[in-house]
N, CA, C and O of each residue as an XYZ file, in Angstrom:
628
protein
N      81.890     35.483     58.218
C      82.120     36.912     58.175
C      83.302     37.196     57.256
O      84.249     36.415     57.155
N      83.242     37.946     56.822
C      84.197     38.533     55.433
C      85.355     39.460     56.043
O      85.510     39.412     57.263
N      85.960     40.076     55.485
C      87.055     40.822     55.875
C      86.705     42.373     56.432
O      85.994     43.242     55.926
N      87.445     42.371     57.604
C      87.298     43.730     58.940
C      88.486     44.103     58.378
O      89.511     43.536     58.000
N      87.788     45.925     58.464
C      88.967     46.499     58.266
C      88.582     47.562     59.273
O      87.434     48.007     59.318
N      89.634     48.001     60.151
C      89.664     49.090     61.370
C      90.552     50.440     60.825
O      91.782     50.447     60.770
N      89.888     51.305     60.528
C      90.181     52.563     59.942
C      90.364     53.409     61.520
O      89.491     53.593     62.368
N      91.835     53.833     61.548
C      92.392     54.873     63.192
C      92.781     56.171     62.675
O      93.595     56.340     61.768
N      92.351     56.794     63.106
C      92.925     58.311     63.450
C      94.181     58.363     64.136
O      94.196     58.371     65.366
N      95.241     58.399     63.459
C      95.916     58.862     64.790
C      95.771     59.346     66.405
O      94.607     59.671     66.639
N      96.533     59.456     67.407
C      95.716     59.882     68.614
C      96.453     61.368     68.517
O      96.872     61.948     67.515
N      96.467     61.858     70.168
C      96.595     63.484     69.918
C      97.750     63.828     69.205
O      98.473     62.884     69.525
N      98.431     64.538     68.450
C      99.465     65.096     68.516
C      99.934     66.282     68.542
O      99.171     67.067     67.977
N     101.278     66.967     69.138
C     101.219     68.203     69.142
C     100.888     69.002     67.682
O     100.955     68.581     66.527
N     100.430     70.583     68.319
C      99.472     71.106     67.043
C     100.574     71.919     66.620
O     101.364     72.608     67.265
N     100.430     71.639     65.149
C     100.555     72.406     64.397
C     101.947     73.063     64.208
O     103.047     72.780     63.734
N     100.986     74.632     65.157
C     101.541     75.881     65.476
C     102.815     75.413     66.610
O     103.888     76.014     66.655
N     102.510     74.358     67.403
C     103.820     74.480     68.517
C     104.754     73.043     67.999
O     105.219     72.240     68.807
N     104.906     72.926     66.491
C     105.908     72.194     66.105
C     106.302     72.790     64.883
O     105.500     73.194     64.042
N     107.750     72.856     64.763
C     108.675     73.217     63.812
C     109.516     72.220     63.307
O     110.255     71.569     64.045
N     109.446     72.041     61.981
C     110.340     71.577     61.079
C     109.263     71.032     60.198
O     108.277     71.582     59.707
N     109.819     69.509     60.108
C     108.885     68.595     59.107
C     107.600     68.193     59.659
O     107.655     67.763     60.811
N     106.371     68.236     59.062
C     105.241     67.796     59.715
C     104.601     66.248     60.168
O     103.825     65.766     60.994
N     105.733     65.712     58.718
C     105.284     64.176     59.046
C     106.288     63.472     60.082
O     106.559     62.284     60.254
N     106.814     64.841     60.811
C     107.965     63.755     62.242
C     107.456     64.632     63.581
O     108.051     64.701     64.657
N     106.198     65.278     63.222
C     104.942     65.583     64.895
C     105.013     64.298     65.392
O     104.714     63.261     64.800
N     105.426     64.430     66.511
C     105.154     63.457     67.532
C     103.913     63.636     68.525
O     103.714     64.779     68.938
N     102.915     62.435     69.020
C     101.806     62.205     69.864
C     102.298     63.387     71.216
O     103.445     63.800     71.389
N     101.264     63.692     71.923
C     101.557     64.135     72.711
C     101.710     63.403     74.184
O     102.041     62.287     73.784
N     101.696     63.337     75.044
C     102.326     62.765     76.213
C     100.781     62.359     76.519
O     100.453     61.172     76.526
N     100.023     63.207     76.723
C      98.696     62.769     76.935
C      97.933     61.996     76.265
O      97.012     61.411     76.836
N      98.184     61.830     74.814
C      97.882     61.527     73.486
C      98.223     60.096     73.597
O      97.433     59.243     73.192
N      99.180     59.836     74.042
C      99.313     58.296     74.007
C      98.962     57.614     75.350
O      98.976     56.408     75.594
N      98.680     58.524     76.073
C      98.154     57.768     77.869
C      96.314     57.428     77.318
O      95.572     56.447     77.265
N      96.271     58.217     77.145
C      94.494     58.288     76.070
C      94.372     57.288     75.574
O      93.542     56.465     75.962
N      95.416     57.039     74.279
C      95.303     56.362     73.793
C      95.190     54.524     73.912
O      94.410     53.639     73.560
N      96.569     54.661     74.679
C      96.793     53.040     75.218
C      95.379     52.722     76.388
O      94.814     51.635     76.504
N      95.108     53.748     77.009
C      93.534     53.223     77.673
C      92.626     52.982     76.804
O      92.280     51.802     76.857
N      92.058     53.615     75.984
C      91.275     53.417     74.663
C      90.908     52.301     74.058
O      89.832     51.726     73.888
N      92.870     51.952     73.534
C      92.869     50.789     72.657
C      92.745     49.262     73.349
O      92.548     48.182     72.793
N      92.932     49.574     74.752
C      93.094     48.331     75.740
C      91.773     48.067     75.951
O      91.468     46.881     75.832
N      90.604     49.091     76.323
C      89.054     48.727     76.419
C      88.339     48.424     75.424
O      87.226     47.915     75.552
N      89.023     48.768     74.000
C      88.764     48.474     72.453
C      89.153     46.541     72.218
O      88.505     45.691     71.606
N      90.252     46.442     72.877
C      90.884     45.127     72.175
C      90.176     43.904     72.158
O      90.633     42.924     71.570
N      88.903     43.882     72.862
C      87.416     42.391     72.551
C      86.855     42.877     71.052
O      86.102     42.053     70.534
N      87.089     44.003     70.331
C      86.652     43.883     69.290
C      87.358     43.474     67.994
O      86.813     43.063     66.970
N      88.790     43.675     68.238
C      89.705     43.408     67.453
C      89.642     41.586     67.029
O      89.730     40.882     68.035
N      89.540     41.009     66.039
C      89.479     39.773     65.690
C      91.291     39.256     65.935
O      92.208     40.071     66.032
N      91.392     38.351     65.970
C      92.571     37.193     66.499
C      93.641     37.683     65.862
O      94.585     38.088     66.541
N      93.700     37.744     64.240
C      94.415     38.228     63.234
C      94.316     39.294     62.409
O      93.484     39.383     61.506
N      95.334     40.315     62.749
C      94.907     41.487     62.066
C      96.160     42.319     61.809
O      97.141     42.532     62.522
N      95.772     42.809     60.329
C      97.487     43.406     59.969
C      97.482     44.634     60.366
O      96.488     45.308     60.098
N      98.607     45.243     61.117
C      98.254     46.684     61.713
C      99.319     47.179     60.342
O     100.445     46.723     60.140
N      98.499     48.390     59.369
C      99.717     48.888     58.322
C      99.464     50.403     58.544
O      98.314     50.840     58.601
N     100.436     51.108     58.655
C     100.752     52.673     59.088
C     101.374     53.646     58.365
O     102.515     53.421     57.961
N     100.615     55.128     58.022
C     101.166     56.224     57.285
C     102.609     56.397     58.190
O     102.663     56.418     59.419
N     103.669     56.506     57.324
C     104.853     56.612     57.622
C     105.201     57.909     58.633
O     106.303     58.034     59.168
N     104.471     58.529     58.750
C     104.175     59.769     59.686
C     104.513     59.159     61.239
O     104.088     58.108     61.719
N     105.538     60.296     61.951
C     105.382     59.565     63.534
C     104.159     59.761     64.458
O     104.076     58.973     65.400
N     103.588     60.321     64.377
C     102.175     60.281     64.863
C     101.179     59.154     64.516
O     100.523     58.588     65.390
N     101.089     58.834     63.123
C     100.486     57.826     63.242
C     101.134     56.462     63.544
O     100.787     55.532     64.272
N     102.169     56.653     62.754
C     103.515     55.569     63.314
C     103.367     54.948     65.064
O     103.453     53.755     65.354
N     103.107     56.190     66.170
C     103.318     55.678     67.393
C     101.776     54.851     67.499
O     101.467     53.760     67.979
N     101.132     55.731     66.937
C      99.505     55.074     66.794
C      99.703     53.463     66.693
O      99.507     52.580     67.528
N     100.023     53.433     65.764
C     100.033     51.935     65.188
C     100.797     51.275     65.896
O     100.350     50.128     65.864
N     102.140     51.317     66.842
C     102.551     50.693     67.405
C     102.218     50.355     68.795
O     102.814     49.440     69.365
N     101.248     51.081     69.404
C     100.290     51.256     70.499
C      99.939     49.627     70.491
O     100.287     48.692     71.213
N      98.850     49.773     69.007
C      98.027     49.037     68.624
C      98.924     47.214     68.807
O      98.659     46.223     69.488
N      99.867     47.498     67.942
C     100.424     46.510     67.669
C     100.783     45.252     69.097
O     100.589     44.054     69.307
N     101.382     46.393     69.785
C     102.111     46.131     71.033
C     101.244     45.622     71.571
O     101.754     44.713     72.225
N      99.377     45.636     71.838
C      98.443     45.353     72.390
C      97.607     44.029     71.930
O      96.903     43.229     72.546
N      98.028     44.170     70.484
C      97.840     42.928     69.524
C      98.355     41.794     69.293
O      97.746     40.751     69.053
N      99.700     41.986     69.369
C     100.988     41.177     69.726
C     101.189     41.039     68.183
O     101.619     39.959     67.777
N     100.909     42.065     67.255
C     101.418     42.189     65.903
C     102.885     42.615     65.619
O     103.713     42.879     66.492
N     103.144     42.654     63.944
C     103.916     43.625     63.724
C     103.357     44.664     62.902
O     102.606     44.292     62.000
N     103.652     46.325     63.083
C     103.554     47.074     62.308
C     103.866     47.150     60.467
O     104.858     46.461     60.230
N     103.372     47.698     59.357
C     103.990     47.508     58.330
C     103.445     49.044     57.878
O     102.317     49.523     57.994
N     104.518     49.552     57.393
C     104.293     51.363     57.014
C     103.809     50.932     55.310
O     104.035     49.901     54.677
N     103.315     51.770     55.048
C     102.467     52.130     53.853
C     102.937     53.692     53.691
O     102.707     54.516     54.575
N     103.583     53.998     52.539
C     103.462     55.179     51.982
C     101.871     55.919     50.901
O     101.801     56.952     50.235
N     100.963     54.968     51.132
C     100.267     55.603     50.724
C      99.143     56.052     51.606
O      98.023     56.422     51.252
N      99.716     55.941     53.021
C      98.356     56.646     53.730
C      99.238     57.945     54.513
O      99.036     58.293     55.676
N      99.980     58.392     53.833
C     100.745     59.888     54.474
C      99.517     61.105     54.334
O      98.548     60.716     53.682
N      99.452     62.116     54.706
C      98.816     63.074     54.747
C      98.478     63.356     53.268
O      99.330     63.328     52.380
N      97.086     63.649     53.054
C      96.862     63.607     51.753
C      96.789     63.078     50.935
O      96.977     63.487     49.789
N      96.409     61.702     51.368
C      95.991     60.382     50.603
C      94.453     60.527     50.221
O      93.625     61.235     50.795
N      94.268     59.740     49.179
C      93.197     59.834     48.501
C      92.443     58.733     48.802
O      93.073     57.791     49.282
N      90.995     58.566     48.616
C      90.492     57.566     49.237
C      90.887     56.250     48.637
O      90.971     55.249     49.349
N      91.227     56.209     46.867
C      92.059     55.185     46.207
C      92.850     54.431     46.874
O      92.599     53.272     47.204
N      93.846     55.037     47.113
C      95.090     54.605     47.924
C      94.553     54.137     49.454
O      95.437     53.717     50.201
N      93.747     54.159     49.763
C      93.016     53.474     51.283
C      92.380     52.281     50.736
O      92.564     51.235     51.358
N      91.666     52.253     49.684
C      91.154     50.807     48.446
C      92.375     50.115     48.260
O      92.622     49.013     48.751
N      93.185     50.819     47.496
C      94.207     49.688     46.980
C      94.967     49.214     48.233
O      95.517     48.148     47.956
N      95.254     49.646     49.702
C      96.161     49.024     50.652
C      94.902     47.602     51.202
O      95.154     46.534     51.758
N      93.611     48.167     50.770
C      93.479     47.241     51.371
C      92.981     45.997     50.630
O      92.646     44.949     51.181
N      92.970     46.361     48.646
C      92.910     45.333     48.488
C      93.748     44.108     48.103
O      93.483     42.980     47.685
N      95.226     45.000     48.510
C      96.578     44.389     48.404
C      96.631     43.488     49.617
O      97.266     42.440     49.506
N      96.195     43.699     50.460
C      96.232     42.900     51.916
C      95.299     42.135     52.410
O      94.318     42.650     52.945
N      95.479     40.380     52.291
C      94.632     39.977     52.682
C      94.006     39.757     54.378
O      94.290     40.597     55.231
N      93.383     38.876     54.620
C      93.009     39.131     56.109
C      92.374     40.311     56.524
O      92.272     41.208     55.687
N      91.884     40.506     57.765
C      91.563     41.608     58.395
C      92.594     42.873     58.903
O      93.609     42.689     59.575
N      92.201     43.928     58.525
C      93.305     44.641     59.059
C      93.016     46.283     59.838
O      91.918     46.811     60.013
N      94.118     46.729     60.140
C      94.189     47.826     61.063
C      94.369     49.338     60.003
O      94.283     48.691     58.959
N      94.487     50.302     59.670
C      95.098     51.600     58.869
C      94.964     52.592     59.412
O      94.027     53.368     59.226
N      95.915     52.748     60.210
C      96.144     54.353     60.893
C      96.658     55.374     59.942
O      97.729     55.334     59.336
N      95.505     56.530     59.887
C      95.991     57.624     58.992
C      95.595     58.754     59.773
O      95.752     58.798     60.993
N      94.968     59.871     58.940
C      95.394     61.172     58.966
C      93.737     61.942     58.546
O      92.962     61.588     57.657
N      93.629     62.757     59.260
C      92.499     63.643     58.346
C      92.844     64.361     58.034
O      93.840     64.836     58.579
N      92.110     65.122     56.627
C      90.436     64.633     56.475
C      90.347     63.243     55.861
O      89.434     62.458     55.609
N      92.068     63.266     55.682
C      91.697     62.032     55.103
C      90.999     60.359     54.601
O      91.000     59.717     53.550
N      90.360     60.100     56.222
C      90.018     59.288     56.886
C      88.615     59.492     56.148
O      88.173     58.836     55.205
N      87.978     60.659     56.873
C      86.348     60.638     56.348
C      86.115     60.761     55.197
O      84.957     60.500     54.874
N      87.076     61.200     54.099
C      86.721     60.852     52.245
C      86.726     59.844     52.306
O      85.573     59.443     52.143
N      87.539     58.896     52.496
C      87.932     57.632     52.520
C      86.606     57.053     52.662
O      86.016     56.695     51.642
N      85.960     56.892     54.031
C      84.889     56.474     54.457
C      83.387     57.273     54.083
O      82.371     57.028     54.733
N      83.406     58.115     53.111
C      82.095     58.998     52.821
C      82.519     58.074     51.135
O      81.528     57.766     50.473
N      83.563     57.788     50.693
C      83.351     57.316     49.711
C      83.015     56.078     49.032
O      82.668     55.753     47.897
N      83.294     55.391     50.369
C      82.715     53.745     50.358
C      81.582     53.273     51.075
O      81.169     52.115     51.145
N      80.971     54.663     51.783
C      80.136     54.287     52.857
C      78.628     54.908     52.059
O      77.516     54.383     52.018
N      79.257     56.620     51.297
C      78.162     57.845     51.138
C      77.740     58.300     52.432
O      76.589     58.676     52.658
N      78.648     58.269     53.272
C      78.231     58.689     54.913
C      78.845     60.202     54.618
O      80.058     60.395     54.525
N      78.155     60.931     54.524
C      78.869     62.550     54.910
C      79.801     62.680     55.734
O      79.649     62.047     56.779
N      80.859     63.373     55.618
C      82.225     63.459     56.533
C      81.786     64.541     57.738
O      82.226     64.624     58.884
N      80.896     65.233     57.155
C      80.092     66.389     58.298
C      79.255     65.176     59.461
O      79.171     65.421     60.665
N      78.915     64.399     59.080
C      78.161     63.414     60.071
C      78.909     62.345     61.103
O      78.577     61.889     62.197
N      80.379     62.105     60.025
C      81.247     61.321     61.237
C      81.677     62.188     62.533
O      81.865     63.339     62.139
N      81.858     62.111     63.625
C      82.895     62.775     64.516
C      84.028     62.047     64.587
O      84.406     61.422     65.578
N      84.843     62.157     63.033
C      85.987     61.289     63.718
C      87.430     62.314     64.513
O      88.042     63.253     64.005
N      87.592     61.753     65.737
C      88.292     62.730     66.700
C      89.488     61.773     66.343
O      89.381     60.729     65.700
N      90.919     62.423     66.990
C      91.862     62.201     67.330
C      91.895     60.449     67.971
O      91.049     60.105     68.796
N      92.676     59.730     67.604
C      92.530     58.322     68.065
C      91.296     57.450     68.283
O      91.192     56.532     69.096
N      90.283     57.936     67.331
C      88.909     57.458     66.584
C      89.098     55.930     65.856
O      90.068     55.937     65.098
N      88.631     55.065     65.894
C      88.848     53.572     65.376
C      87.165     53.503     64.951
O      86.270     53.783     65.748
N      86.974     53.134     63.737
C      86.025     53.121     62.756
C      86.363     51.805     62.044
O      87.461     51.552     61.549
N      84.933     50.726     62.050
C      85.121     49.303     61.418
C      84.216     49.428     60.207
O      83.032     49.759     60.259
N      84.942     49.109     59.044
C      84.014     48.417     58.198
C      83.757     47.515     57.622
O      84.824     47.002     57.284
N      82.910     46.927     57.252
C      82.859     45.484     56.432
C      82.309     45.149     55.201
O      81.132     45.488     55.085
N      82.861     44.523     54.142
C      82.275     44.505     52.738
C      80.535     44.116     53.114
O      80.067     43.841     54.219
N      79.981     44.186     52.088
C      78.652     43.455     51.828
C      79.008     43.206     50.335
O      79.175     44.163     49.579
N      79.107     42.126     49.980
C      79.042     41.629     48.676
C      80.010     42.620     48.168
O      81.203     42.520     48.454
N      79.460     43.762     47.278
C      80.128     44.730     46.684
C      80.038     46.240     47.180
O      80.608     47.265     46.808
N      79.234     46.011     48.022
C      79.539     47.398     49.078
C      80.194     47.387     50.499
O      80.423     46.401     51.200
N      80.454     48.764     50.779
C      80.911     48.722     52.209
C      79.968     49.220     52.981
O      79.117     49.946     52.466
N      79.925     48.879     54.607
C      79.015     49.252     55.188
C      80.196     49.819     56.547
O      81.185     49.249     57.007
N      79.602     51.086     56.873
C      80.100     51.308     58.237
C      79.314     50.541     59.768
O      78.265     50.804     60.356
N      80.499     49.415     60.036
C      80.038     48.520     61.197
C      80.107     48.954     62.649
O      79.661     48.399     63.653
N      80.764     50.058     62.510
C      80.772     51.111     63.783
C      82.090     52.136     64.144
O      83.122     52.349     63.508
N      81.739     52.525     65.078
C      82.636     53.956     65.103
C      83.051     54.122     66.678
O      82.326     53.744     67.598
N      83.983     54.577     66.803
C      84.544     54.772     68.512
C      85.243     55.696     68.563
O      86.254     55.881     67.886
N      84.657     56.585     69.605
C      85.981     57.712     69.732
C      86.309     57.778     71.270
O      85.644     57.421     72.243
N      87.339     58.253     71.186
C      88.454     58.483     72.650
C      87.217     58.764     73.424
O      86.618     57.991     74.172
N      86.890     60.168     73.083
C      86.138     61.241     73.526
C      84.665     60.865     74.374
O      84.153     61.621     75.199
N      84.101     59.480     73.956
C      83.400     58.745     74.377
C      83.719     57.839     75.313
O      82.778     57.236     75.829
N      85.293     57.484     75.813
C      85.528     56.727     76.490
C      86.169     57.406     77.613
O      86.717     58.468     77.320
N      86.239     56.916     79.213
C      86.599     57.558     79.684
C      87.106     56.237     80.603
O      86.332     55.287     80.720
N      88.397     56.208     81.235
C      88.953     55.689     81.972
C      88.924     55.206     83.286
O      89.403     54.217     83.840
N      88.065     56.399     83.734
C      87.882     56.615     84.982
C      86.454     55.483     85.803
O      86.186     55.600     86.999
């Protein structure tokens, strides 16, 4: 098997409208990361042995990734090129700078260009929600979407 790459949504964070100042220091919401750490804990049989968790410098996705990490027994590594408004390029080049399998917590819409552009999957057809984990895997010279998970589908209870 060739190289996994796990494309994350950030999980909830407060919106928008009920945060003031800088946008890339929104923090998860309280619920957002209880969600989340259940999520990623019923997720972690899919995660392979070795895997680089690398994160938009944003604290939202930032806590994202350290969720992950903490569950992985990784270390985090920030990437300035998956901040809000990254291009699907810059999601190519992190990952073809990085070998091994790896993790990239970002941001929408950014996420589904990203993945409509390596996949041709319409971004209208993904549901990628809030703390959404999406795998893909090369084929030779294409990518294929190997599957998709959202919170919203999982339930704790």
């Amino acid at each position: 098997m060739g190289k996994r790459v796990f494309i994350v949504r950030h999980a909830k964070a407060l919106k928008r409208e009920e945060w003031k100042g800088d946008d890339c220091k929104r923090p998860l919401t309280r619920e957002g990361i209880e969600e989340f750490k259940a999520f990623i804990k019923w997720l972690k049989p899919i995660f392979p042995k070795k895997v680089k968790v690398i994160s938009s410098p944003c604290e939202r996705a930032l806590k994202t990734a350290e969720i992950i990490s903490e569950l992985l027994n990784v270390k985090v590594k920030v990437d300035e090129r998956l901040k809000p408004d990254a291009e699907p390029d810059d999601y190519l080049s992190v990952i073809k700078e990085n070998r091994g399998n790896l993790a990239l917590i970002g941001h929408e819409p950014d996420i589904s260009l990203f993945l409509n552009s390596i996949t041709c999957i319409s971004p209208a057809k993904l549901a990628f929600k809030k703390g959404a984990v999406a795998e893909v895997r090369k084929k030779g010279r294409d990518w294929e979407l190997y599957s998709i998970f959202n919170p919203k589908s999982f339930s704790s209870s």
